[in-house]
C-alpha positions as CSV (number, residue, x, y, z in Angstrom):
1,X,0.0,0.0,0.0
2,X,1.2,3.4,-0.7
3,X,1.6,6.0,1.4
4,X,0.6,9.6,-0.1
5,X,3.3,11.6,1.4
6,X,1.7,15.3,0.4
7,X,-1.6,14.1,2.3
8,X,1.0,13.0,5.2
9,X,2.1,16.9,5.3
10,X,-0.8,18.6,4.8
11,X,-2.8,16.9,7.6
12,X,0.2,18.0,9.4
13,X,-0.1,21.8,8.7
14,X,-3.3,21.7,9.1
15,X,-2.8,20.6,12.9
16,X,-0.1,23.1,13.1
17,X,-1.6,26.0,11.0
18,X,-2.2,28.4,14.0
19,X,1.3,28.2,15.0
20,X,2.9,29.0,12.3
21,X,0.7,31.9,11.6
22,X,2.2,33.7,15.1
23,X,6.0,32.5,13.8
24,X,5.4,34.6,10.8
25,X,3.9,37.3,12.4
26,X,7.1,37.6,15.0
27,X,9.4,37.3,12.2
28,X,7.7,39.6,10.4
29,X,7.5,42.2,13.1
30,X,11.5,41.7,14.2
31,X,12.2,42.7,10.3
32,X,9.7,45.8,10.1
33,X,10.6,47.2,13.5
34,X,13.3,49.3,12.6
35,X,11.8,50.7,9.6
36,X,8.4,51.9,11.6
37,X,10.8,53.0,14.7
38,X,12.4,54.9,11.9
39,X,9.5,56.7,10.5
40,X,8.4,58.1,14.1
41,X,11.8,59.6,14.8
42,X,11.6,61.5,11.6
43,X,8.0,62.9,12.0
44,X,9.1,63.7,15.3
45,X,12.0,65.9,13.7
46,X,10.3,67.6,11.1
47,X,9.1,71.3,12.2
48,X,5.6,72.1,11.3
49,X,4.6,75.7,9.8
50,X,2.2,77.1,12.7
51,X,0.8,80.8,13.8
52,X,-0.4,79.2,16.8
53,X,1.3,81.6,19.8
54,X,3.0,79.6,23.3
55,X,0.8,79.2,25.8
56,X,3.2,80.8,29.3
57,X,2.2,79.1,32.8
58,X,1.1,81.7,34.9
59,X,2.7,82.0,38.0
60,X,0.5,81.0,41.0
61,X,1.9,84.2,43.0
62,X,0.1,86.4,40.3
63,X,-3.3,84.5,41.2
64,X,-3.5,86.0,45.0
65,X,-1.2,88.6,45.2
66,X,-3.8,91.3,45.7
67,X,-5.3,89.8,48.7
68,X,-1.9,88.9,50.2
69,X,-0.8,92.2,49.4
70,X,-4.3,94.3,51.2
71,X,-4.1,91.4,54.0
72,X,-0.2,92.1,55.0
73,X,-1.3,96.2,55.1
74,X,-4.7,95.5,56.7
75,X,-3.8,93.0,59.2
76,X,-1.9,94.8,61.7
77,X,-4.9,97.5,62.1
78,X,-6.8,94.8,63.3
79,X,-7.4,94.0,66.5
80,X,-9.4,90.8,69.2
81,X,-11.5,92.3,71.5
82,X,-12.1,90.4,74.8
83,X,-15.0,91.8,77.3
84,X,-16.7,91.2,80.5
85,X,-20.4,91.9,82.1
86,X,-22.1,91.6,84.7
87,X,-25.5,90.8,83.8
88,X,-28.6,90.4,85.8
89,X,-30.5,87.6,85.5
90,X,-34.1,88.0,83.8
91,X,-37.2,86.0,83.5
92,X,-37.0,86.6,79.3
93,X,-32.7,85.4,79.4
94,X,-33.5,82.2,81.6
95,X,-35.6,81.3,78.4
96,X,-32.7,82.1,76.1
97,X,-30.0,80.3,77.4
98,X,-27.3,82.2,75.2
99,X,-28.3,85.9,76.1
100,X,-31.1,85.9,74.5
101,X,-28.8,86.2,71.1
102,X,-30.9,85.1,68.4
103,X,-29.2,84.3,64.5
104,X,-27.4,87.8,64.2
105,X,-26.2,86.9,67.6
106,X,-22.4,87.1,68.2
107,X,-19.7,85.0,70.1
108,X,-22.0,85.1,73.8
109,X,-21.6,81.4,74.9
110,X,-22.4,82.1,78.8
111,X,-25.1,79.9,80.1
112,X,-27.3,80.9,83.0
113,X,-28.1,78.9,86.3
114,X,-32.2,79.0,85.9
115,X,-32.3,77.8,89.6
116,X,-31.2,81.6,90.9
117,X,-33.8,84.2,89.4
118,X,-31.7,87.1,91.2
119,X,-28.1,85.9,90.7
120,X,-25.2,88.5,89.0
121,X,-22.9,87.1,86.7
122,X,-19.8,87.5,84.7
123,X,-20.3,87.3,81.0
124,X,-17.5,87.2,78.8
125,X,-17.5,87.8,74.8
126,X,-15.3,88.0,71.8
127,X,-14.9,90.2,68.7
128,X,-13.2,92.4,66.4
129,X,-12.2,96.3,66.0
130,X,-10.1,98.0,63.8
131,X,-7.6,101.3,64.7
132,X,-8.4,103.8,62.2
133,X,-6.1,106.5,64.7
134,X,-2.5,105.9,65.7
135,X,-3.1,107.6,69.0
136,X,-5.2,104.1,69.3
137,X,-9.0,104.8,68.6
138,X,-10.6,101.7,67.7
139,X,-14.2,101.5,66.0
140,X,-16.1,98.2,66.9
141,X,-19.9,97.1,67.5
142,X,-22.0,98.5,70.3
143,X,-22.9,95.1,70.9
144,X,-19.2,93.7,71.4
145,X,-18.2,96.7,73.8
146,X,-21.0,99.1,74.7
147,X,-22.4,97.1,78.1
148,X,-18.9,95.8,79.3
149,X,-17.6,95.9,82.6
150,X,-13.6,95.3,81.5
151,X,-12.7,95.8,78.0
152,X,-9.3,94.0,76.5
153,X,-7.4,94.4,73.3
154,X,-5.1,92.1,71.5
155,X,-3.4,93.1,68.4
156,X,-1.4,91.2,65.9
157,X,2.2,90.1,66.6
158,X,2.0,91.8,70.4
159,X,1.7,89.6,73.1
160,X,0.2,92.5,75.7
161,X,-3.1,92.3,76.4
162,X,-4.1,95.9,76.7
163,X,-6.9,97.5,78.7
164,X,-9.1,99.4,76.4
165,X,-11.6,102.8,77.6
166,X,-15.0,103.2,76.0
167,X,-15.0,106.5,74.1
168,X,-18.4,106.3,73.1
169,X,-21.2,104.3,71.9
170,X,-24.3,104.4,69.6
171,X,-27.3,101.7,69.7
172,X,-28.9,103.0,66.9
173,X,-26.2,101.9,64.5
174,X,-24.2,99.5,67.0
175,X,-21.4,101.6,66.5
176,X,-19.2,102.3,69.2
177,X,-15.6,103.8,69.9
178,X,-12.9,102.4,72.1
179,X,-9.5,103.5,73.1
180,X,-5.9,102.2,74.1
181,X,-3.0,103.8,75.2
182,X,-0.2,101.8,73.8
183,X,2.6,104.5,74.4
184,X,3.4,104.7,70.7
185,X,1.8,105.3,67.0
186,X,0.1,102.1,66.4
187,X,-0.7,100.9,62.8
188,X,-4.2,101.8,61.6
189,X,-6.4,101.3,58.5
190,X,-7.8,104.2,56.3
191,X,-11.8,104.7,55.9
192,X,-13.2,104.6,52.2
193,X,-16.0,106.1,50.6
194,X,-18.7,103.2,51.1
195,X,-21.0,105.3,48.4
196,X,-17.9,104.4,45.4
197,X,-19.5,100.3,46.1
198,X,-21.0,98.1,43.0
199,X,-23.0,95.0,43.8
200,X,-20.5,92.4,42.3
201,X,-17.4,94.5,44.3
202,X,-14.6,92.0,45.7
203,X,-14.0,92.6,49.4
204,X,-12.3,91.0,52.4
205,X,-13.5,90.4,55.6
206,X,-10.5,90.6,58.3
207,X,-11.2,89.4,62.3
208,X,-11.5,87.1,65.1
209,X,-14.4,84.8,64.2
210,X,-14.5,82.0,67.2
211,X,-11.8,83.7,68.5
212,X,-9.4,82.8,65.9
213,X,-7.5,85.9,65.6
214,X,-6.5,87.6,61.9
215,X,-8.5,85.3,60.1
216,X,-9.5,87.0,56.4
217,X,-11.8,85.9,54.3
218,X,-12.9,86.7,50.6
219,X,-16.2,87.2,49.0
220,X,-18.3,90.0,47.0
221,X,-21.0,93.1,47.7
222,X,-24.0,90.5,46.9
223,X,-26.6,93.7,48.0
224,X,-26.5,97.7,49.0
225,X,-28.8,99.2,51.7
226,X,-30.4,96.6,52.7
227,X,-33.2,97.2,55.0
228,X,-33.7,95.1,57.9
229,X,-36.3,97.0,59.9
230,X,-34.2,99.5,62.3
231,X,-33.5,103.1,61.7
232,X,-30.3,104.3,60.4
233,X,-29.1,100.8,59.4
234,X,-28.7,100.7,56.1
235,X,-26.3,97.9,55.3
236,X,-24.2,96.5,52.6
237,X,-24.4,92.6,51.9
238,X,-21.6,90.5,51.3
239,X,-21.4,86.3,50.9
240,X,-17.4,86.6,52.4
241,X,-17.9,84.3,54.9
242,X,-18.9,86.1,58.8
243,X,-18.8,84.1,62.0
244,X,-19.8,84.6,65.5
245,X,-16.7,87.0,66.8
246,X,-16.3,88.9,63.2
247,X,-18.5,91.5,64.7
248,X,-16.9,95.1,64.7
249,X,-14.0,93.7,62.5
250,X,-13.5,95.5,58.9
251,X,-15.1,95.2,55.5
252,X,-12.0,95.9,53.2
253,X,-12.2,96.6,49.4
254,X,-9.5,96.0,46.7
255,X,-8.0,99.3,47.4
256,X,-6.7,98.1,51.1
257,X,-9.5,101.1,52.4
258,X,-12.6,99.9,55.3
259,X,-15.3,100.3,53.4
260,X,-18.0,98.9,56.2
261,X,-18.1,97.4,59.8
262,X,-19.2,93.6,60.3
263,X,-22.1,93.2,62.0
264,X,-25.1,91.0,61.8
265,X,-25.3,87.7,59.6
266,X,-28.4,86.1,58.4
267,X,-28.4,82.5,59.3
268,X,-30.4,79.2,60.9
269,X,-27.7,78.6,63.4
270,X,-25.8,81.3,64.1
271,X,-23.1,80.8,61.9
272,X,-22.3,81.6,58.4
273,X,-24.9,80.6,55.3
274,X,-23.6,83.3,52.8
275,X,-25.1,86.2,53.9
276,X,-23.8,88.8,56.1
277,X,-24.1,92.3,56.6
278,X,-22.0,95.3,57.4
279,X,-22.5,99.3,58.4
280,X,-21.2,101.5,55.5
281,X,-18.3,103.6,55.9
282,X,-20.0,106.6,55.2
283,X,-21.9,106.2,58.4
284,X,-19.2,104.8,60.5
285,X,-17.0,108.2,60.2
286,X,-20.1,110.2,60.9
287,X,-21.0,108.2,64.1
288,X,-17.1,107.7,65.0
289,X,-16.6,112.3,64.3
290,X,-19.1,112.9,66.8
291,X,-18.3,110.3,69.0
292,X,-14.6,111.6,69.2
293,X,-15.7,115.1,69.6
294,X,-18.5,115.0,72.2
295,X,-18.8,111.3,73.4
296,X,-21.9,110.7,72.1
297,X,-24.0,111.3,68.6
298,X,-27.2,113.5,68.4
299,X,-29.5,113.1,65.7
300,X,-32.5,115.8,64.4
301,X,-36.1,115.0,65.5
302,X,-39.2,117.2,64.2
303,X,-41.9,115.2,66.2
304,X,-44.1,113.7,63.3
305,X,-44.7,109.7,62.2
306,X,-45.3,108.3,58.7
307,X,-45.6,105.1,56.9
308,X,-42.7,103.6,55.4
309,X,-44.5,102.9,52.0
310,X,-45.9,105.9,50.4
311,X,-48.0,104.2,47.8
312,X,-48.3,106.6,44.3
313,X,-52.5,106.5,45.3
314,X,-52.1,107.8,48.9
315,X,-49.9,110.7,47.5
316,X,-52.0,112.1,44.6
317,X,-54.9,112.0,46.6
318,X,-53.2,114.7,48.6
319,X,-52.3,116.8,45.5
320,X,-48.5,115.0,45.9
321,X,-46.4,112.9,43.2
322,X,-43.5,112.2,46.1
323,X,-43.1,113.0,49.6
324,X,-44.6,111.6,53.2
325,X,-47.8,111.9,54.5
326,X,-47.6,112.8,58.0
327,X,-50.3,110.5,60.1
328,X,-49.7,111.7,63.4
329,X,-47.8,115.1,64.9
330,X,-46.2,114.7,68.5
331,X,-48.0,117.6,70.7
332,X,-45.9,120.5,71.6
333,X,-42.8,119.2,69.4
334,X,-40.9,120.9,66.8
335,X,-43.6,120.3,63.8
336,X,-46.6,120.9,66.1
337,X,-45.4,124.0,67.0
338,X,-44.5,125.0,63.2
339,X,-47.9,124.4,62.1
340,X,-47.9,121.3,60.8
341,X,-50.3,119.0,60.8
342,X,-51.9,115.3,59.9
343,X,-52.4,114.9,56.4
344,X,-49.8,117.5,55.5
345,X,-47.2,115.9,53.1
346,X,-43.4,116.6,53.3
347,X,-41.8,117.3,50.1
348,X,-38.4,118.8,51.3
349,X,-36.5,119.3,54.1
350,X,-33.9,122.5,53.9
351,X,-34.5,122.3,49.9
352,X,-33.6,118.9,49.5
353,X,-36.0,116.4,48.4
354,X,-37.9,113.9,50.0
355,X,-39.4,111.1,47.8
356,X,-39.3,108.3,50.5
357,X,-39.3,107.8,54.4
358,X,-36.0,107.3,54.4
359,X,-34.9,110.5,52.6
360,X,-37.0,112.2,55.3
361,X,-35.2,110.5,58.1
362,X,-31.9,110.6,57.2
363,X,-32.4,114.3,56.2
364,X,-33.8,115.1,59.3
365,X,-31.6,112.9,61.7
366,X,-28.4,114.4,60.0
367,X,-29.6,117.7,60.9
368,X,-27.7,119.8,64.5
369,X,-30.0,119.8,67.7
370,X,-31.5,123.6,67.5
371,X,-31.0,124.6,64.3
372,X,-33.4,125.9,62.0
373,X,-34.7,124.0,59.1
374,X,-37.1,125.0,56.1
375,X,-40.0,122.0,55.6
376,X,-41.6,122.3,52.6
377,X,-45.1,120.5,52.1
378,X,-48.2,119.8,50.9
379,X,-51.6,120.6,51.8
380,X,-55.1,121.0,50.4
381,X,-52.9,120.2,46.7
382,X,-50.9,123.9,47.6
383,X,-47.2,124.2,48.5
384,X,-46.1,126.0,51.4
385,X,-43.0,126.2,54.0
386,X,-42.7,126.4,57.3
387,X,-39.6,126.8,59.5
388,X,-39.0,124.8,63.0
389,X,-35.9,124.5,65.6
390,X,-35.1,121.0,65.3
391,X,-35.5,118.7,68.9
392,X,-32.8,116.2,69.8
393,X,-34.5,112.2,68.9
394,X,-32.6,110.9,72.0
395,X,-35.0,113.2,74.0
396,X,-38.0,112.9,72.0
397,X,-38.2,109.5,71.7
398,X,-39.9,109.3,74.3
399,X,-43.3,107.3,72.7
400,X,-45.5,108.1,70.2
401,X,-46.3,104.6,69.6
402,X,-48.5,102.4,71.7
403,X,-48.4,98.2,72.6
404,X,-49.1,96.9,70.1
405,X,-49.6,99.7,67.4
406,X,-47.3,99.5,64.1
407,X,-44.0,101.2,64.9
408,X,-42.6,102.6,61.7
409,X,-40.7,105.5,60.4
410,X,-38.8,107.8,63.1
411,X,-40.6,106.0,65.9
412,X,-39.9,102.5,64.9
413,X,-37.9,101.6,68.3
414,X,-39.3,101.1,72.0
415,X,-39.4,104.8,73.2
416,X,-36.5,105.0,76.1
417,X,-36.7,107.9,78.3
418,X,-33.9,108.7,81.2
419,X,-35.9,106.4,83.6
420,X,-35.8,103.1,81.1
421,X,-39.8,103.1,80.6
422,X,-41.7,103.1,77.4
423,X,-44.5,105.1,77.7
424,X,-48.1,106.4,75.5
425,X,-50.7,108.6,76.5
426,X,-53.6,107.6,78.3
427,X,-56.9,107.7,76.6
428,X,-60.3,108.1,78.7
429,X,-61.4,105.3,77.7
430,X,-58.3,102.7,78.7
431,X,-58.4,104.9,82.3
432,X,-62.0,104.0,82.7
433,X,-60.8,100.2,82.1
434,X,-58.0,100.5,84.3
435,X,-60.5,101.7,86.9
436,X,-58.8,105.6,86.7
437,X,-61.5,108.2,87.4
438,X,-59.3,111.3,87.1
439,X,-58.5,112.3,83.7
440,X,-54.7,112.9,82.4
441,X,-51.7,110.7,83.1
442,X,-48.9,108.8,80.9
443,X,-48.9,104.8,80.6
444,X,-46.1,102.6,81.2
445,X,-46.2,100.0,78.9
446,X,-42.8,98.3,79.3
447,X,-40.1,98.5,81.6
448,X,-36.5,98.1,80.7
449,X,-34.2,95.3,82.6
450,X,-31.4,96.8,85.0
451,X,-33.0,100.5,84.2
452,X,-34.2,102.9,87.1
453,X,-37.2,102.1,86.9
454,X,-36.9,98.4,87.5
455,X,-35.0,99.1,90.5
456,X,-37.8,101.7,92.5
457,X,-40.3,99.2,91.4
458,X,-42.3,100.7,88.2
459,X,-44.0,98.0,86.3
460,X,-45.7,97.9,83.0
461,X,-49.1,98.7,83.5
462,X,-48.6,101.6,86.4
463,X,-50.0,105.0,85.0
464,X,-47.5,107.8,86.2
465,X,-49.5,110.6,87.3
466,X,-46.6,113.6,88.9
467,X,-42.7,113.2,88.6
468,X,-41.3,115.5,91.4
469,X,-44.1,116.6,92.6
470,X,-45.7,118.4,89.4
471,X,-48.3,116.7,87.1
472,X,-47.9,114.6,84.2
473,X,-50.8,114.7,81.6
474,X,-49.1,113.6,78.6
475,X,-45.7,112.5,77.2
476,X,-45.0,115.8,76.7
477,X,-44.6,116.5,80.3
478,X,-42.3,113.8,80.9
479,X,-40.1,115.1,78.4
480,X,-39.9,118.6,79.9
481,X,-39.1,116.9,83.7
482,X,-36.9,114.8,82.7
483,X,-34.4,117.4,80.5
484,X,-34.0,119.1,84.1
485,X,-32.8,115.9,85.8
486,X,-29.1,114.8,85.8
487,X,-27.4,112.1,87.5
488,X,-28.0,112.3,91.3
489,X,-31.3,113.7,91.0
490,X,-34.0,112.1,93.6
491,X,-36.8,111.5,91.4
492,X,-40.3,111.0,92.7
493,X,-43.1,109.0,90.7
494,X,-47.0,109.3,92.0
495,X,-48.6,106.2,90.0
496,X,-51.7,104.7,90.3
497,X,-51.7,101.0,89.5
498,X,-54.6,98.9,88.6
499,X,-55.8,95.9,90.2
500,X,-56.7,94.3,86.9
501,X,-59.1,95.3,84.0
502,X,-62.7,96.2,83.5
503,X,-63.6,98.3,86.7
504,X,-60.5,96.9,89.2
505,X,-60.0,100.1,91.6
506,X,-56.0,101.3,91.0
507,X,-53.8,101.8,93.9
508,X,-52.0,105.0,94.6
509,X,-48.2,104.6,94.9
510,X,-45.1,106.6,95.5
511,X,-41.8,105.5,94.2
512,X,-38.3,107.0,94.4
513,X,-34.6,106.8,93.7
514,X,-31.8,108.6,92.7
515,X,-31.0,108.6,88.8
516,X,-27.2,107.4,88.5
């Protein structure tokens, strides 16, 4: 039998085709190697015709340089503020165990004893100030300084711990002033023009937020005069980031210049969501002139109320395209006695115009205690003027609104006299209730913690019927007894005070102390 060699072979490759398929693939790639490795190299050499320009790496200095560079001129000018109160315990702070500080709080972390209604404590705080004088005048937050006991001062790079005086203070725009005497010119920051802002502005925000001193942080003017509901607080907003212990520290913008004081933040928990707000410059240097000049600010008051809004309805159907409607005159003050009446609409103040509420206050506020001042308005659709000496708001506040009325406009705030009491007239008809036969008499209806009036025993409720001895028929009387008093007056109230509603006969009192 023969045996088919080929057929032999081919069964062979057949088994073995896979093999050599990779063998030839090897060999073949060991031979071509060179001549691709070749190619590459060449490509690789060959310059290619391009306008294209080089892209340079930027230097990660040039990124940050202008915040280094305001932080390393700022910083210094900064300062931690350390204070301590005594504070008296109340029934309202026993139910606030932080002070009563709510989510524009600052750095109060103090806890009462609830068990001792009468107890005294110590109460220590932190925040922030900046030295805008380099005989050491600091400006800071009425609410970081202005009820301390013992004020301290740390600055950067100076391990004394100096004792600071209060210069002066000012609730109305918690502003205050403090002082230290370090024994040489100290490094201080210079005051911009807050009106020069754009929403969209960068700015720093340099201080001790929970007590970490010289801490800065960066963000933009996210808002401009916002209003949250008090007088002469008009502030700017800002998302660089504000903690408890900012408060009082500077708002800085790109020019190395304060351009607004920290001061409130909006948030849930008391710590920074974003938003936070800060007093313009503008009305920092005007609270810190006067302050340094005569310890304390006075502001213009002519004795009227208004609404905020002054719908475009309200105003033409009093003959008026801007102004404010006046809706209640304070008897015997400044616009009373000028003539002026409700219904009247204001339309300028010493030629300037008034096209909202806020013109009309911050006109008026800004102008000196006994000056003169022109008051254009409207009434019966005619335009007149009037002239009036202008009274001082710290003594005129003294209540024109009652509990529970609407405070808005120039009366917005509880109405403080000397003693600590907020006070309204009395009508007939709420004497009757309060079982008061005799006409006349002023109504206390609240009574400030700690204030003289607390400690003789007034309550909210009594009905103040003589001060010294001479009758009080209105508010008006209480002003003009009180401007005579100073500290270490005796002061004596006659009050009647009610044994409850609806016919309850009132008790006649005396109470007395000596003002301090």
């Amino acid at each position: 039998m023969k045996v088919n060699v080929f057929d032999r072979e081919s069964g062979w490759l057949r088994r073995h085709a896979g093999v050599l398929v990779v063998l030839v693939a090897v060999a073949a790639g060991m031979v071509a190697g060179p001549v691709i490795t070749q190619r590459v190299s060449a490509a690789a050499g060959s310059t290619v015709d391009t306008a294209a320009q080089q892209i340079a790496l930027p230097s990660p200095a040039q990124l940050s340089s202008e915040f280094a560079k305001i932080t390393k001129q700022l910083a210094p000018a900064v300062v931690n503020i350390n204070t301590e109160s005594t504070i008296k315990t109340s029934s309202r702070m026993r139910q606030m165990p932080f002070n009563g500080q709510d989510p524009f709080g600052d750095f109060f972390r103090q806890f009462i004893d609830p068990s001792d209604e009468n107890r005294n404590f110590k109460q220590k705080s932190l925040g922030s100030g900046v030295i805008i004088d380099k005989d050491g005048y600091i400006l800071t937050n009425h609410h970081v300084v202005g009820e301390a006991d013992k004020i301290q001062v740390k600055m950067l790079d100076d391990p004394k711990m100096y004792v600071a005086k209060l210069v002066g203070s000012d609730k109305e725009t918690d502003l205050a002033v403090i002082k230290i005497d370090a024994g040489h010119p100290l490094p201080f920051a210079r005051m911009g023009n807050s009106d020069g802002l754009n929403v969209g502005d960068w700015v720093l925000a340099i201080g001790s937020p929970f007590g970490l001193e010289e801490t800065v942080t960066a963000g933009i003017i996210s808002a401009k005069g916002r209003d949250l509901g008090t007088p002469f607080q008009r502030f700017l907003q800002t998302d660089a980031a504000i903690n408890p212990g900012n408060s009082g520290g500077p708002l800085v913008n790109m020019a190395g210049e304060v351009i607004g004081i920290n001061t409130q933040i909006a948030s849930d928990n008391g710590n920074n969501a974003g938003v936070g707000f800060a007093l313009p410059s503008n009305a920092a240097i005007n609270v810190y002139n006067q302050i340094v000049k005569s310890g304390k600010v006075t502001r213009g008051m002519i004795g009227v109320r208004y609404q905020d809004e002054q719908s475009p309805v309200l105003l033409r159907s009093f003959g008026a395209t801007h102004g404010v409607v006046i809706t209640n005159v304070q008897p015997d003050g400044p616009a009373a006695q000028a003539g002026l009446q409700q219904g009247d609409v204001i339309v300028s103040v010493n030629g300037s115009e008034v096209k909202a509420s806020d013109d009309l206050m911050a006109l008026v506020a800004a102008l000196p205690v006994g000056a003169d001042a022109s008051i254009g308005y409207i009434r019966d659709r005619k335009e007149h003027e009037t002239k009036l000496m202008v009274g001082d708001r710290a003594e005129m506040i003294a209540g024109l609104a009652g509990p529970g009325e609407s405070q808005s406009g120039s009366d917005r705030e509880a109405t403080q006299s000397k003693f600590g009491i907020s006070v309204q007239n009395l009508p007939p008809q709420m004497a009757k209730q309060l079982g008061i036969e005799s006409a006349g008499g002023v109504l206390v209806s609240d009574v400030a913690d700690s204030s003289f009036a607390e400690d003789i025993g007034l309550r909210s409720g009594d009905v103040i019927k003589e001060i010294n001895h001479q009758p009080v028929e209105n508010i008006s009387d209480i002003m003009r007894i009180q401007q005579g008093l100073k500290s270490g007056s005796d002061v004596v109230f006659l009050i009647y005070r009610s044994q409850g509603l609806q016919g309850g006969q009132a008790t006649t009192l005396y109470l007395a102390g000596t003002l301090s």
